[in-house]
Residue, then its C-alpha position, 0 to 999 in steps of 0.5 A: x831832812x830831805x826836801x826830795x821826794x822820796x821812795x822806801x826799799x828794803x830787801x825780801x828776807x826770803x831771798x834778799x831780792x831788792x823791794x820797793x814799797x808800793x802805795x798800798x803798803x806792798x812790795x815790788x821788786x820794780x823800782x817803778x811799781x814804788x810809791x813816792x812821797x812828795x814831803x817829809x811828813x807822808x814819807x816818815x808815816x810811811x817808813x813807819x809803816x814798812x815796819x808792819x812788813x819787817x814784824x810780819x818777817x817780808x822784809x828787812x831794813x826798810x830806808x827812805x831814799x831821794x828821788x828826782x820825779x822826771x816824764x819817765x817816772x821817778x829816778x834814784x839820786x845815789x848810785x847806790x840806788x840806781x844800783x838797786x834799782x837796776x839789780x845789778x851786781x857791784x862786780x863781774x860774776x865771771x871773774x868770781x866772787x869770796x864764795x866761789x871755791x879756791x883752787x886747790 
């Protein structure tokens, strides 16, 4: 039971693009169009929600994740999150990744 706000993100299933529920139920690719939940109890309803998104097939694997809200806006806990939140990748593209062709 977390006793941070909180905020939902998922993935777009057309393309895997990080989402960030906004408080109108939609989605955003910007971490800072997403809504907040101050308790627990607003934050599970609308979890519950986000799975109208995942019926409709707009999104995939809807989770809370901890928030601090600060003068700037809210800011993930995790690295993690602030990972997705910057939509940057885990490991250098020049150096390539399991997809890319091996030499032969």
């Amino acid at each position: 039971m977390s006793a941070e706000p909180q905020m939902i993100t998922a993935n777009r299933l057309v393309d895997g693009v990080t989402v960030y529920m906004t408080a109108d139920s939609g989605w955003s690719e910007q971490f800072i169009d997403g809504a907040v939940w101050s308790d627990k109890a607003s934050a599970d309803g609308a979890l519950a929600a986000s799975e109208e998104a995942v019926k409709a097939r707009h999104v995939v694997g809807p989770y809370l994740f901890d928030v601090t809200v600060t003068e700037s806006g809210p800011q993930p806990v995790s690295a993690r999150e602030r990972i997705r939140a910057a939509h940057l990748p885990t490991f250098e593209p020049e150096v390539g990744s399991w997809t890319g062709r091996i030499s032969d």
